[in-house]
ROBA-749596 format. One record per atom (N, C-alpha, C): x, y, z. Coordinates in steps of 0.1 Angstrom, whole numbers, padded with zeros to 4 digits, always signed. Layout:
XYZ
...
***
This chain:
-0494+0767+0191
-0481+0760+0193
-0483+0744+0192
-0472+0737+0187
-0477+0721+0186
-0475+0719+0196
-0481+0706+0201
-0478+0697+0214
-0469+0692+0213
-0459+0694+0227
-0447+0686+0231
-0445+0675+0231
-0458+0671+0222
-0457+0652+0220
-0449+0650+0208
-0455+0662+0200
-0452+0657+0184
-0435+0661+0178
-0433+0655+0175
-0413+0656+0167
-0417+0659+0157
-0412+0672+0153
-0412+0668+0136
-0400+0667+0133
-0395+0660+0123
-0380+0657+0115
-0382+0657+0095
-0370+0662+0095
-0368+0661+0082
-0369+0647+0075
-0361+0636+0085
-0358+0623+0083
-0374+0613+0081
-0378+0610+0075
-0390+0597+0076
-0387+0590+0085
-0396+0583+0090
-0394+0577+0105
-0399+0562+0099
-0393+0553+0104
-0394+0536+0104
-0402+0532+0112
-0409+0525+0103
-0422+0519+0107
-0419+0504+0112
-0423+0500+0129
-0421+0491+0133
-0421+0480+0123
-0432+0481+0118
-0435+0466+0110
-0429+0460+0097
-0424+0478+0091
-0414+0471+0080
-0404+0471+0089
-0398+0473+0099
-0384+0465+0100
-0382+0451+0103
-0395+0449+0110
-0396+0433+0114
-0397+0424+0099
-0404+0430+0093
-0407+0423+0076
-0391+0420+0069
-0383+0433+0073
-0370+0435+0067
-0363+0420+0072
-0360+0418+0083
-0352+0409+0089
-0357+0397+0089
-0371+0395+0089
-0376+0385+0085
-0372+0377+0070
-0372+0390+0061
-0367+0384+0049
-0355+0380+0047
-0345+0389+0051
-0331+0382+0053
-0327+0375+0058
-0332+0368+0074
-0330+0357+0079
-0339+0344+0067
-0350+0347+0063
-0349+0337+0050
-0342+0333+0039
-0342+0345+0036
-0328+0341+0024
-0315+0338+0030
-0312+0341+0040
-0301+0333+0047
-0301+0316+0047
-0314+0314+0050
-0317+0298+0052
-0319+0293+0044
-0322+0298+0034
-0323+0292+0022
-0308+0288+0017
-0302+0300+0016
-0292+0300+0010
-0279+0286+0014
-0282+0289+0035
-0275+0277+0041
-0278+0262+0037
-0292+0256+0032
-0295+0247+0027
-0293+0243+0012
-0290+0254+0005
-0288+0249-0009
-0271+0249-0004
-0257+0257+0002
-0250+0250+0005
-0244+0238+0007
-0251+0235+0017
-0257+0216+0025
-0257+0208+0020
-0264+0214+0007
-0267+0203-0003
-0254+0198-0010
-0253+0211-0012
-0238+0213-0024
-0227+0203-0016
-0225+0206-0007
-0214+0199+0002
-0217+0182+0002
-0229+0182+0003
-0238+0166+0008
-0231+0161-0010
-0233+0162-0013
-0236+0161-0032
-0220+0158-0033
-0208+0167-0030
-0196+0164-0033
-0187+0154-0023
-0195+0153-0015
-0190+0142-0002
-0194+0130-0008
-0203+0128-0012
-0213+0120-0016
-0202+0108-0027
-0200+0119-0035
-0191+0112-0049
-0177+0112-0044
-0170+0117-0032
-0157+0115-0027
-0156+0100-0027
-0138+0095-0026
-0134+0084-0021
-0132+0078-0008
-0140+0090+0000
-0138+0090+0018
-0156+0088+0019
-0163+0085+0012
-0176+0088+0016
-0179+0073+0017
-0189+0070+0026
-0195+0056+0031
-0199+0053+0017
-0199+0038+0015
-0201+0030+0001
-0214+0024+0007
-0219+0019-0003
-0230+0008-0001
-0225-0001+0003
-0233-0010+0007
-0224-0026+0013
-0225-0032+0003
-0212-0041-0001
-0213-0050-0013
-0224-0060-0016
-0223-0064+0001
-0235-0076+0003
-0248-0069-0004
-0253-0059-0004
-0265-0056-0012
-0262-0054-0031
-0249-0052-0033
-0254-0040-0043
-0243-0052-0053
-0234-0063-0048
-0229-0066-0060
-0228-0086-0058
-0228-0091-0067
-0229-0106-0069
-0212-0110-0058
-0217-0123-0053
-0206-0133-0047
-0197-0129-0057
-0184-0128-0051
-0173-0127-0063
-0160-0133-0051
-0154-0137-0055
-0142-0145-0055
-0141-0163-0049
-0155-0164-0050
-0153-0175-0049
-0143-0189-0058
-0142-0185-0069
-0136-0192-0077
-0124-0188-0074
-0116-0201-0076
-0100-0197-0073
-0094-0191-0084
-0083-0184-0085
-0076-0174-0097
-0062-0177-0094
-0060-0187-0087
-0043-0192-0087
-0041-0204-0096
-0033-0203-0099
-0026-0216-0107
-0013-0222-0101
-0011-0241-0102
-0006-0245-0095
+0005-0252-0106
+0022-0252-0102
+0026-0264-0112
+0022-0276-0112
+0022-0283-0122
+0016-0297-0120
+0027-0306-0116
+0040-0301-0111
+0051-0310-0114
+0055-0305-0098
+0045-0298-0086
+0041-0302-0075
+0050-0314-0069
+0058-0318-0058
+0067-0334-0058
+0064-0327-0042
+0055-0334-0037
+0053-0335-0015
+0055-0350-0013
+0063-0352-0021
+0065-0372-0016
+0077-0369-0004
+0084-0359+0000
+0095-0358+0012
+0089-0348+0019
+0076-0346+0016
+0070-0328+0026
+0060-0332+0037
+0063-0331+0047
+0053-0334+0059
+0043-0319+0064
+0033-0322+0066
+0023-0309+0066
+0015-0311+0073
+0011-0302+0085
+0004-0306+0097
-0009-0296+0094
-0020-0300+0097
-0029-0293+0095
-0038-0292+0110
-0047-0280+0110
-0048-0274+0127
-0061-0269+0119
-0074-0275+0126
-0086-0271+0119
-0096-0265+0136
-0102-0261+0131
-0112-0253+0141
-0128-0265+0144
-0131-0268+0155
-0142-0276+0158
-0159-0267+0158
-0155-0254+0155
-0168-0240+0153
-0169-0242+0134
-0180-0246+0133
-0186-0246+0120
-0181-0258+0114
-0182-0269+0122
-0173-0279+0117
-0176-0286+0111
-0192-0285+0099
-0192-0290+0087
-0189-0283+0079
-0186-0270+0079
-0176-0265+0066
-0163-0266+0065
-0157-0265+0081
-0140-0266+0081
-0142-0282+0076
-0149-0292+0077
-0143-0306+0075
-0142-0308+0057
-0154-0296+0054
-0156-0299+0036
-0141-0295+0031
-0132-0283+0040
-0122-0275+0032
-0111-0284+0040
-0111-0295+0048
-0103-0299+0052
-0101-0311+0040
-0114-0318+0036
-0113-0327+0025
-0107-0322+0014
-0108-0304+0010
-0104-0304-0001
-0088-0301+0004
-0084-0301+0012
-0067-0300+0011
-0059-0317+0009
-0067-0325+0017
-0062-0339+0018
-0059-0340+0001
-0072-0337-0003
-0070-0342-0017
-0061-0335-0031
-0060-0324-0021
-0041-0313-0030
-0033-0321-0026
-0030-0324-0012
-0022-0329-0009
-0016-0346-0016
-0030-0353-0017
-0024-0364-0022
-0019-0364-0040
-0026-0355-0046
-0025-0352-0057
-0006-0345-0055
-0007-0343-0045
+0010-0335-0052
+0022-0345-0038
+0013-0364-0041
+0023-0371-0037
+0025-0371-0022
+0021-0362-0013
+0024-0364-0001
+0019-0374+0008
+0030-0383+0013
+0023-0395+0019
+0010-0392+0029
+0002-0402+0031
-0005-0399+0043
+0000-0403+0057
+0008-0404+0057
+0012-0407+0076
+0023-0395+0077
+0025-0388+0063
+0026-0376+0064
+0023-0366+0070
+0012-0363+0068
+0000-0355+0073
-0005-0358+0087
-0001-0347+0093
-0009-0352+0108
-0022-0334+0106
-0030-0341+0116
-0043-0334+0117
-0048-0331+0132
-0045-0318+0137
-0052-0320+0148
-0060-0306+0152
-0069-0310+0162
-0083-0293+0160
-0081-0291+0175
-0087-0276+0171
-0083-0265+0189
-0103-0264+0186
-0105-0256+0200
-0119-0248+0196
-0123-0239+0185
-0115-0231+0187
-0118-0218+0178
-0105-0213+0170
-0113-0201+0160
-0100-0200+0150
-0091-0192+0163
-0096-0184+0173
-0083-0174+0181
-0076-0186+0185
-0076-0194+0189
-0069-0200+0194
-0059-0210+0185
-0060-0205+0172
-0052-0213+0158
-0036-0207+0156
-0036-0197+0161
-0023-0192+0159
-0008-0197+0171
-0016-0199+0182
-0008-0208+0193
-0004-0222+0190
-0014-0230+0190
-0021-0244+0181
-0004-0242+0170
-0006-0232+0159
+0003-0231+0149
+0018-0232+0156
+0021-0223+0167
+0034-0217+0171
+0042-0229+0180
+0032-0236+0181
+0037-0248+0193
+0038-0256+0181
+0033-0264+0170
+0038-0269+0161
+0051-0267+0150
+0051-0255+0149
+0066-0252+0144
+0072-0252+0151
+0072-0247+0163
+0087-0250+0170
+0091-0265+0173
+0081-0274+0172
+0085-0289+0174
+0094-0290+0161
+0098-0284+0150
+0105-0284+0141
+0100-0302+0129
+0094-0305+0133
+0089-0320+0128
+0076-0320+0112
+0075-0304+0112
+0067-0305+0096
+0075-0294+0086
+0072-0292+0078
+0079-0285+0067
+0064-0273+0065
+0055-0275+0067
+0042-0264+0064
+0031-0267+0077
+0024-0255+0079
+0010-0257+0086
+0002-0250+0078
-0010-0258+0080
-0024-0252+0068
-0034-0252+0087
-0034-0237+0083
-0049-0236+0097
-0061-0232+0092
-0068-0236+0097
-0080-0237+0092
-0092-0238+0101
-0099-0228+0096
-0119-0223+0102
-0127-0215+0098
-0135-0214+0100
-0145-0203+0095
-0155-0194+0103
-0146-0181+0097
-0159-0171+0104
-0168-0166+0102
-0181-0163+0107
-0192-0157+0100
-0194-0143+0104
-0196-0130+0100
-0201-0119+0103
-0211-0121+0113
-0215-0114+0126
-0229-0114+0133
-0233-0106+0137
-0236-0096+0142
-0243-0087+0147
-0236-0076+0157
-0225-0081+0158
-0212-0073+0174
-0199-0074+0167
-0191-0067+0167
-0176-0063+0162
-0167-0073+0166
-0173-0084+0178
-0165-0096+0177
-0162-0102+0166
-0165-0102+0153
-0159-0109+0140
-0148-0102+0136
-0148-0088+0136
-0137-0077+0135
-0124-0085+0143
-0125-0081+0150
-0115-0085+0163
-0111-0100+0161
-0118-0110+0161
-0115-0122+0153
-0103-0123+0147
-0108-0119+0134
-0104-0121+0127
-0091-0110+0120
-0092-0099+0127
-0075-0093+0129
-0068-0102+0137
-0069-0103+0148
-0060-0111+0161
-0056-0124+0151
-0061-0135+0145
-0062-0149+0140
-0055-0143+0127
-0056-0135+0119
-0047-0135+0109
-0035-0124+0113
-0031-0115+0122
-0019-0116+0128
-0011-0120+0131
-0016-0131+0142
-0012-0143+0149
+0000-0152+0143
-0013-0153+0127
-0006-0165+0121
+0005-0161+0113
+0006-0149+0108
+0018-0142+0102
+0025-0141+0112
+0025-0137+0123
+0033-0136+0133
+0045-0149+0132
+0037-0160+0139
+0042-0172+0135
+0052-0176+0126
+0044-0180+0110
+0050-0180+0099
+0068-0171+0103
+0069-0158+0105
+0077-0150+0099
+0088-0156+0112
+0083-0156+0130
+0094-0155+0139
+0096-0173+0138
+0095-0186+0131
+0097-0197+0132
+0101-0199+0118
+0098-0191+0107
+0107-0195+0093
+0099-0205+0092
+0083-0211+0093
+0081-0226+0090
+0067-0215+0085
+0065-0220+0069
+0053-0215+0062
+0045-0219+0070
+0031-0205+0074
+0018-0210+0083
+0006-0203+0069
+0000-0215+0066
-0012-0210+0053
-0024-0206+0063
-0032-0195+0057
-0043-0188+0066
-0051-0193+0057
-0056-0205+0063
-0069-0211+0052
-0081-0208+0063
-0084-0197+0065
-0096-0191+0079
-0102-0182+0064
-0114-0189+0066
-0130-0180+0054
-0135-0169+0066
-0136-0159+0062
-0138-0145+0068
-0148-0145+0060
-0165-0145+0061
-0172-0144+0053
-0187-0135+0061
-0192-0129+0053
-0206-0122+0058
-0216-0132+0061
-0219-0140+0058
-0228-0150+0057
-0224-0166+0050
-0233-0173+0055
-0234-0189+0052
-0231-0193+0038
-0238-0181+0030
-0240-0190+0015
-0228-0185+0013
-0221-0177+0013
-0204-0173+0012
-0199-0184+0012
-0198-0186+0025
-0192-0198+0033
-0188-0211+0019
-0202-0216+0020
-0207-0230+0014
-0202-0224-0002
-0199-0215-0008
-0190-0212-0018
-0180-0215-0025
-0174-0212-0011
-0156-0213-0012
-0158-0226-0004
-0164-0235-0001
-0157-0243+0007
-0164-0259+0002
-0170-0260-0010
-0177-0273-0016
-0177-0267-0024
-0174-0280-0038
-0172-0287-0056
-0162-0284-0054
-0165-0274-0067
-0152-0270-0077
-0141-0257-0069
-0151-0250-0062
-0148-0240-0054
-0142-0239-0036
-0138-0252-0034
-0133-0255-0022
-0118-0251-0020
-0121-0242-0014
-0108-0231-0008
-0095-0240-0005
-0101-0250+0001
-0094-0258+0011
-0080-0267-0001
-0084-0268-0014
-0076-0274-0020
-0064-0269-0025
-0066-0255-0027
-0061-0246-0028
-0046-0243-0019
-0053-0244-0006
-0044-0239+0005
-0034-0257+0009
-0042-0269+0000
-0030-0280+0005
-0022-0276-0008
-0023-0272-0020
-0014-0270-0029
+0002-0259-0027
-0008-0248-0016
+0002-0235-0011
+0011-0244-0006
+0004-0257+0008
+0011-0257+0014
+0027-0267+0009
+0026-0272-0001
+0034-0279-0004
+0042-0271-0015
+0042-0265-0023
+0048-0256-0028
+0059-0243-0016
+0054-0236-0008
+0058-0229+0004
+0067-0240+0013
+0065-0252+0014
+0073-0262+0021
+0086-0265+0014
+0082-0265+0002
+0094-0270-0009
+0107-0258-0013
+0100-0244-0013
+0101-0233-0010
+0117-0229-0003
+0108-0232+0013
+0114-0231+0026
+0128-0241+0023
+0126-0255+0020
+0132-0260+0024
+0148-0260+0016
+0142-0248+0003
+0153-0253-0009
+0163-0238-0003
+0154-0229+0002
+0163-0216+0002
+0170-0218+0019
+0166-0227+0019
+0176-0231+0039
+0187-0241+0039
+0187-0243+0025
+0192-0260+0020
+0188-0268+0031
+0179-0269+0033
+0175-0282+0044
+0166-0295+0035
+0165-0308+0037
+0157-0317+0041
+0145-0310+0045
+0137-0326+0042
+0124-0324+0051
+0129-0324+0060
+0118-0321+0070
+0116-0324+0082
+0108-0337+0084
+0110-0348+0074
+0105-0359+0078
+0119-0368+0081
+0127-0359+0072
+0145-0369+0069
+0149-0367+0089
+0139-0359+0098
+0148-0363+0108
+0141-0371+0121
+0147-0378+0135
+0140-0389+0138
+0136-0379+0148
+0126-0390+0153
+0115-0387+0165
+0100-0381+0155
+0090-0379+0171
+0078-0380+0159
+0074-0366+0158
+0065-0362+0148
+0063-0352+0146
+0053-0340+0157
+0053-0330+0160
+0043-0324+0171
+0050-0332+0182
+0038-0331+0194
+0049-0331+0208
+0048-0343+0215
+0057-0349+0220
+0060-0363+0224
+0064-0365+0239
+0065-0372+0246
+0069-0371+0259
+0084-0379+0259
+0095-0380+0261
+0108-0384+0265
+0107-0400+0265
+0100-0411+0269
+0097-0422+0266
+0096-0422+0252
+0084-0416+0247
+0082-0418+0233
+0092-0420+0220
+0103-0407+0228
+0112-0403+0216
+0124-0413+0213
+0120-0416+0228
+0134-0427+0232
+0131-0442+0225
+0118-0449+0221
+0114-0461+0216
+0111-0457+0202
+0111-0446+0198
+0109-0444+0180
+0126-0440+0178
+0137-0436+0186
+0145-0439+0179
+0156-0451+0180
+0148-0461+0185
+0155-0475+0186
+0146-0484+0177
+0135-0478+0173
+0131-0490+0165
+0123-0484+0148
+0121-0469+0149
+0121-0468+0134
+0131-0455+0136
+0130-0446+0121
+0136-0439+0116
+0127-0427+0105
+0112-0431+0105
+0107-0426+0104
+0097-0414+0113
+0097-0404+0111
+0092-0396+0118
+0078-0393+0116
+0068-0396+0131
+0055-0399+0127
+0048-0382+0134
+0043-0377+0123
+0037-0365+0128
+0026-0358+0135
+0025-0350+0144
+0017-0352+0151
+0020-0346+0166
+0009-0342+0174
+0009-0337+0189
+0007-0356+0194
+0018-0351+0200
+0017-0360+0216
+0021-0361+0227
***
């Protein structure tokens, strides 16, 4: 008689080791299979319009430095008063783009006692600077102006949303053109780009501003804002009272 150890069956019996071999192979080809997926997906993301770019800064030449606007030459700021609000942060480049507006400016006739000029600390604080000037009602344009550099913390982000909201803000609730002459730039040699020769931003933005003043003034049917008395920016009650007993010109400017 056989021993009550032994089974016999019609069925073949499964050998521990090929079953482990079995699943072994299948969980390979599984992973394999999941990795050439991966790829597939990595590969079409890759070439999407949602997928991270390279940074310009590495991969393509300075570009827009050169201006691409064109100005009439028949420009007339001999009645346009324009106050300009510059930043004392980086203040050998704001002063290079400050020179190049003076010199739009005089090129398109605008007197100089025209032009009043006065600086806050920083660009955040350019859009206040701007809103307290328009409402003195005493210029026809503001040109603001500074420059920012990219650094290492999201504070340039922030920056420089806040400072160019600001200044539209402005512009739109006072009806008095505010020019965003603020360089938002990754770096220095940016900077020094747009802001010296031929490529000085700044000249640019005195040509906006006298064009945008002339603008304003024709669709308001208004005058300058020089044709009215007292002085320009903020004055104290004395002041206003001895400029309108002895001139008639309006002298521009915070005081």
């Amino acid at each position: 008689f056989p021993s009550r150890h032994c089974i016999y069956s019609s069925r073949p019996s499964s050998h521990p080791i090929s079953s482990s071999v079995s699943a072994l192979s299948l969980l390979f080809t599984i992973k394999i299979m999941a990795r050439f997926v991966l790829a597939f997906l990595a590969l079409v993301v890759s070439t999407s319009a949602f997928a991270p770019q390279p940074s310009l800064r590495l991969t393509t030449p300075l570009k827009g430095a050169e201006s691409e606007v064109s100005f009439s030459a028949d420009l007339d700021g001999s009645d346009v008063r324009v106050g300009i609000i510059r930043t004392r942060w980086n203040d050998e480049h704001v002063s290079n783009l400050v020179g190049g507006m003076r010199k739009a400016l005089g090129e398109c006739n605008v007197e100089e006692d025209n032009i009043f000029e006065t600086e806050v600390p920083g660009a955040y604080e350019l859009p206040l600077a701007a809103k307290l000037l328009a409402m003195s009602g005493t210029v026809d344009a503001i040109i603001t102006t500074g420059v920012l550099i990219k650094g290492d913390t999201m504070h340039f982000e922030y920056i420089c949303d806040a400072v160019s909201t600001g200044l539209m803000t402005v512009g739109l609730a006072t009806s008095t053109p505010v020019i965003f002459g603020v360089l938002t730039c990754l770096d220095e040699q940016q900077v020094i780009s747009r802001s010296a020769g031929d490529s000085n931003h700044g000249y640019d933005w005195g040509k906006t501003a006298v064009e945008m003043a002339l603008l304003k003034n024709e669709a308001m049917g208004q005058g300058s804002a020089g044709n009215k008395k007292g002085k320009v920016g903020f004055s104290t009650g004395d002041d206003d009272e001895k400029d309108t007993k002895k001139v008639d010109k309006v002298i521009p400017g915070f005081f």
